[in-house]
N, C-alpha and C positions, 0 to 999 in steps of 0.2 A: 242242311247248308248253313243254315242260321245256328247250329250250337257250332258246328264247324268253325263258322267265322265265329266267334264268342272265345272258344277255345283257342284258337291261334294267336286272338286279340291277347288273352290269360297270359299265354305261356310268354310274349314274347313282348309283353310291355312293360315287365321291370327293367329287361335288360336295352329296349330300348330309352327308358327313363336314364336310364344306367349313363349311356352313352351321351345323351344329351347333357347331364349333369357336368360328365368329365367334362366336355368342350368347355362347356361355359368356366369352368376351373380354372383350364388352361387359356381359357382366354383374359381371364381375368390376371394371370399371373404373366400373359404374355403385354398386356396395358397397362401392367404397373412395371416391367420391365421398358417396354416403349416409352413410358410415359418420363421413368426415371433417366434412362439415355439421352432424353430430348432434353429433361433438365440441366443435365451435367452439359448437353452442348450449346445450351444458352449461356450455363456460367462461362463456358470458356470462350463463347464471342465477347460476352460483358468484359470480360478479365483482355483479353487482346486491345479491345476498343479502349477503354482505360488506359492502358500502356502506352498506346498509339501515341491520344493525346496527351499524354504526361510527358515524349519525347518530344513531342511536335511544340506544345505551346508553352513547355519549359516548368509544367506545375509539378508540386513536390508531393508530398504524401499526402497532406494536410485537404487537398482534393478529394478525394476519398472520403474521409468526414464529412465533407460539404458534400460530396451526391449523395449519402447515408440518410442524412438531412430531411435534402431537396428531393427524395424517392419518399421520403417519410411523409412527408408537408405534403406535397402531390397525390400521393398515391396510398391513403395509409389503409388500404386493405390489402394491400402488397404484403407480403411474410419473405423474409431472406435474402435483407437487402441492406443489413446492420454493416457499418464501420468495418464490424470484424469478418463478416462472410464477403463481402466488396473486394478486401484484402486477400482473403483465400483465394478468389475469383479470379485475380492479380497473377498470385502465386501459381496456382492451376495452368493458365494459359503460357507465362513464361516458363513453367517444368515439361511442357508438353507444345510445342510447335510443331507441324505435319511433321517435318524430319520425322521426329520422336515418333510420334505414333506411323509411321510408314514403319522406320524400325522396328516396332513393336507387333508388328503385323509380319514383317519378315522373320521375326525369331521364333513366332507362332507357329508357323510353317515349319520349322526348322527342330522344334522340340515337339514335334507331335509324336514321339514316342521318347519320355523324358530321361537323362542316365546323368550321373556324377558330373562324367566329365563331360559332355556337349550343355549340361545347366551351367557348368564353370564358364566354359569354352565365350557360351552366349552372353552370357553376365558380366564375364571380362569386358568384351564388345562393345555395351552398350555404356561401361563406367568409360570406357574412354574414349569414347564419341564426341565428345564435348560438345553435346548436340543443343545443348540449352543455351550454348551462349550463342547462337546464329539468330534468334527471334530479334533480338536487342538489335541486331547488324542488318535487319531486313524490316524494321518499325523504321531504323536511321535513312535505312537506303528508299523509302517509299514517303517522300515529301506531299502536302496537302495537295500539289499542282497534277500530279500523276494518278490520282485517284479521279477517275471517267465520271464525275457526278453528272445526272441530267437535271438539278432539283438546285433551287435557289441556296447560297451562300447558307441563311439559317437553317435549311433544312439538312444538309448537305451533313454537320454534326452531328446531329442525330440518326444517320442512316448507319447503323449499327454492322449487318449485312454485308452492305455496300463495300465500305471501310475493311471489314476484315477481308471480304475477295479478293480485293486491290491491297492488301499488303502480303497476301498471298499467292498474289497472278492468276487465280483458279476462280471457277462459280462457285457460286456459297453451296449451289445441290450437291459438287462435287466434293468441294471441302465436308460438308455433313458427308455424306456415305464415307468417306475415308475414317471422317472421327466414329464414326457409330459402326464401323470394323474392327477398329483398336480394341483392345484390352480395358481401357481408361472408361467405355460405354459401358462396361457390364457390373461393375459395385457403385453402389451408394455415395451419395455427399459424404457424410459421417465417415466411412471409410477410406475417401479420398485423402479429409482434411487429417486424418492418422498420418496414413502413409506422407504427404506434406509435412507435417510434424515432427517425424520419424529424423529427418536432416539423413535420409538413407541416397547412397549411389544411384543413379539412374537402374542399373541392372540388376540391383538387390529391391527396388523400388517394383520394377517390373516384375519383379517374380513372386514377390509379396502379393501383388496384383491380382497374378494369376494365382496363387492359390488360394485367395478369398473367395474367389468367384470357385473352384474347384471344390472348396472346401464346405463353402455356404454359410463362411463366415458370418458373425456379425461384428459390427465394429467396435465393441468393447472384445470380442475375440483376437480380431486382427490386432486390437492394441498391446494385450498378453503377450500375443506370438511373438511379436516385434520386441515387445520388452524383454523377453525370455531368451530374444536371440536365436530362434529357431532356423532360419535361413543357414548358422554358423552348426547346428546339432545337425541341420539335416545333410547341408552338402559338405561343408569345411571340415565336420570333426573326423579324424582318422578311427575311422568306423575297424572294431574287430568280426571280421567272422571269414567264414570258408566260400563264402556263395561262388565265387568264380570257379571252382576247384569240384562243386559240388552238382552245378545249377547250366542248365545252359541256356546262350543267349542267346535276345537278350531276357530273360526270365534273370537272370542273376544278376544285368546292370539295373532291373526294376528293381527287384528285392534288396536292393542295396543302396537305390534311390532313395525308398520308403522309409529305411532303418535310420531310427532317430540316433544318439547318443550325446547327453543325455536326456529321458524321458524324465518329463515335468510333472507330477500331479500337483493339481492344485488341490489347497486341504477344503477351502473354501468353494470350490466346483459351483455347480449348479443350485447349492442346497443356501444360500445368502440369507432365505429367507426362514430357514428352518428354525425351529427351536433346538433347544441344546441340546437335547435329547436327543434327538433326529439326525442333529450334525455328527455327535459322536456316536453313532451306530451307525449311519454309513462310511463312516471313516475307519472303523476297526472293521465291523462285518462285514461290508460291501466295495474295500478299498479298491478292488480291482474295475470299480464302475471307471474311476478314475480314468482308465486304459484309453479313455475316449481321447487322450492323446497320440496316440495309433493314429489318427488322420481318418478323414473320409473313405468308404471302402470294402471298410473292416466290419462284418457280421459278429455277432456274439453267437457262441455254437454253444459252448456249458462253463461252469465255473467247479470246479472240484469233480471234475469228471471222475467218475467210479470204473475203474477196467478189473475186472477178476481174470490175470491169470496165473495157469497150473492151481496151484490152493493159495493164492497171496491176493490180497484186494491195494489196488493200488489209484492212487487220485490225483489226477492232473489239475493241477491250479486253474490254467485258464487257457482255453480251446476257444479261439476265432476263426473266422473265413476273410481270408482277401478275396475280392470279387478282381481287382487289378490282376491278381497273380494267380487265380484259380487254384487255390490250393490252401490248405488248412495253417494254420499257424497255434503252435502250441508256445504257450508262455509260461514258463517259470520264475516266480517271485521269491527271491531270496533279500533278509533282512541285515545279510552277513554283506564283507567283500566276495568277490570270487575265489571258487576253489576252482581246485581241477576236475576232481568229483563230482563238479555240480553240470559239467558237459556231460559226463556219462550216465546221469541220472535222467536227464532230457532227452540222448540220442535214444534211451530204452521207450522215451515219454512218442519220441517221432515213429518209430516203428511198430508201435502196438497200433499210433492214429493212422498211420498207412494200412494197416491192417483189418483195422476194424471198421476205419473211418472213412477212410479212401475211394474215391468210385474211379471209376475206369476213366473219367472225364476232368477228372482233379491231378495237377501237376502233382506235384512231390513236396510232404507237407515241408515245411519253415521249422525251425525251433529259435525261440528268440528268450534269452536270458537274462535277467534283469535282476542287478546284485547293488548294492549300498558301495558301488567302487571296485576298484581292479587294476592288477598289472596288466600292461597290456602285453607286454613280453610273455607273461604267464599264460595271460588268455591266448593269445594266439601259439604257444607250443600247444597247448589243451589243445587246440578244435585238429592238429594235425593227425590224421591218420583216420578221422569220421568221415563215410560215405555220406552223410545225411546231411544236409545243408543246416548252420547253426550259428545264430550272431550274438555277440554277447554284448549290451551295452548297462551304462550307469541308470538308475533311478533317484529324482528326488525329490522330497518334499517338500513344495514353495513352503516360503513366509511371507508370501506376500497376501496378509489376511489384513480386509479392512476393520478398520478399527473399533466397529461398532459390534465386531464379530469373535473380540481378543479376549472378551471375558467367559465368553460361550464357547471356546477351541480348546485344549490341550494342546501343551507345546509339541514340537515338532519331535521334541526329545521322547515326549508320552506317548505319540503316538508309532514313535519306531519299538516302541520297547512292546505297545500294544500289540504292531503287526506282527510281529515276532515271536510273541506267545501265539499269536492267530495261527500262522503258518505250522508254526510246532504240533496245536492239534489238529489241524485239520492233515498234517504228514502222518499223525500217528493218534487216528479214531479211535482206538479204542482205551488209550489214557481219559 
């Protein structure tokens, strides 16, 4: 009985160690998720109650410096309470008044399966709400008289809480549960004060939002995206390919979603810190790591996939998984413009990976093409008469390398000319 228990103790206390471990993990990422929401809805009481009385007692900016100050002087083991985060604080609470985040809670609902046009449709929406200017009309319409204080005159200013309820008609519990619903509770300070920064519409605002948090951005990312114009490649640009003709929906309004044009690599990616050496071997040999502009989703399956068939060896560039769309996505890198050619070399590249690759549980793979430019008249006579679903967009190589990183790069020019010799041998192994 005693090796019995001994033995059942053995077998089943890693995986109970196992288990406790996870919790604690996810508790720990769920307290610094808690913890960061509850920060974001203090800034934006701070930011309201500032406003308040800025309208009420007629003070001008120059306020602001002076509580910067006086939080300083008072309080100085307080962190994040500068001149210029006080401001953002400002900023925050007038770009977002309940309206706003109600709205943003309804469009949540409303894009739980995201497509082209219902992202346009909602985006549109919320740019012309002119939801921002109603905080300004509801600070003017709630005078010091109307706010229920039960607390003496000097107290009455400082009751932070208070003050925001009564310029919102609502309990402050309730007002939190609304803001810790939003979209606005789920990223970072840092990525907030981006998106602020950005000078972007309400509903391009919002959706930058949501794909930080989708994405797991960090805030020097979201900064990229936004400088790169990403919102304009993903939904705005007049995307080529067949998906609707080939795909059913919505599997084809997804796949269509996702498809950037065009795709960005940065030359300087992840590697900032590399030496030269480093930098230029993942740039010619590895350029397709790059791909991590693909978005969230996207598995790595092979890189120069080898398929023998009949007596011919043949090498796919680059083989992913969408986990979104269930189903394989095979990329081809071309260093050229588009040919026509270069659809019939991929539709051969989709139907070998349906074949060989394909499980009974995997949609219908994707082919997605990636050339230095293209007609788009041309591209899309090309994709007409393929059964196989195939989108063809632009690729290119930022310059936006920092500057400490300009003398360790090859230009942009060196390194097209690099990838292009690259590609040539790995199409034809045995040169």
């Amino acid at each position: 009985m005693n090796n019995n228990g001994y033995n059942i103790e053995k077998t089943n206390f890693d995986a109970f160690i196992n288990a406790v471990g996870s919790e604690i993990q996810q508790a720990q990422v769920r307290l610094i998720t808690a913890a960061n929401a509850q920060m974001l809805f203090h800034y934006w009481k701070m930011g309201n109650y500032i406003l308040y009385h800025q309208q009420l007692h007629g003070w001008g900016s120059k306020i602001i410096k002076q509580l910067a100050k006086a939080i300083r002087f008072n309080y100085p083991e307080k962190k994040g309470y500068s001149e210029r985060n006080l401001t953002y604080m400002c900023q925050f609470a007038r770009s977002y008044p309940l309206n706003v985040l109600r709205s943003f809670i309804d469009t949540d609902a409303r894009l739980s399966v995201p497509s082209i046009q219902n992202v346009t449709d909602e985006v549109l929406k919320l740019n012309e709400g002119h939801f921002t200017q109603k905080l300004t009309a509801q600070i003017q319409s709630t005078d010091c008289q109307s706010l229920e204080f039960t607390q003496e005159a000097p107290a009455q200013i400082q009751d932070v809480e208070k003050t925001v309820s009564a310029i919102y008609k609502m309990g402050i519990s309730e007002i939190e549960k609304l803001f810790l619903t939003s979209p606005i509770a789920r990223i970072n300070w840092a990525s907030q004060m981006v998106i602020l920064d950005g000078s972007l519409p309400l509903g391009i605002r919002y959706w930058y939002m949501k794909q930080s948090v989708e994405m797991g951005w960090s805030s020097n990312v979201l900064k990229m995206q936004i400088e790169t114009n990403l919102y304009s490649r993903q939904i705005n640009s007049n995307k080529v390919n067949n998906f609707t003709a080939t795909l059913p929906a919505p599997q084809s309004d997804l796949a269509n979603y996702l498809l950037k044009d065009p795709y960005i690599f940065d030359l300087a990616g992840a590697k900032e810190k590399a030496d030269e050496r480093d930098i230029e071997e993942q740039l010619v040999k590895h350029v397709t790591r790059y791909l991590l502009e693909m978005g969230n989703g996207f598995a790595f399956v092979a890189r120069q996939k080898h398929f023998q068939i009949g007596n011919s060896d043949f090498f796919a560039d680059l083989i992913l998984y969408s986990i979104p769309l269930h189903a394989y996505i095979v990329v081809e890198l071309k260093a050229t413009p588009f040919k026509p050619e270069y659809a019939g070399q991929l539709n051969f590249y989709i139907n070998v990976v349906d074949d060989k690759l394909r499980g009974e549980n995997d949609n219908k793979t994707i082919g997605l093409l990636l050339c230095k430019g293209k007609d788009e008249v041309v591209a899309q006579y090309a994709l007409t008469g393929y059964d196989q679903p195939i989108g063809i967009s632009d690729y290119q190589l930022s310059k936006a390398i920092p500057e400490n990183l300009k003398s360790a790069l090859p230009s942009v020019e060196e390194v097209e000319e690099e990838l292009a010799s690259f590609l040539d041998k790995d199409n034809n192994p045995q040169n």
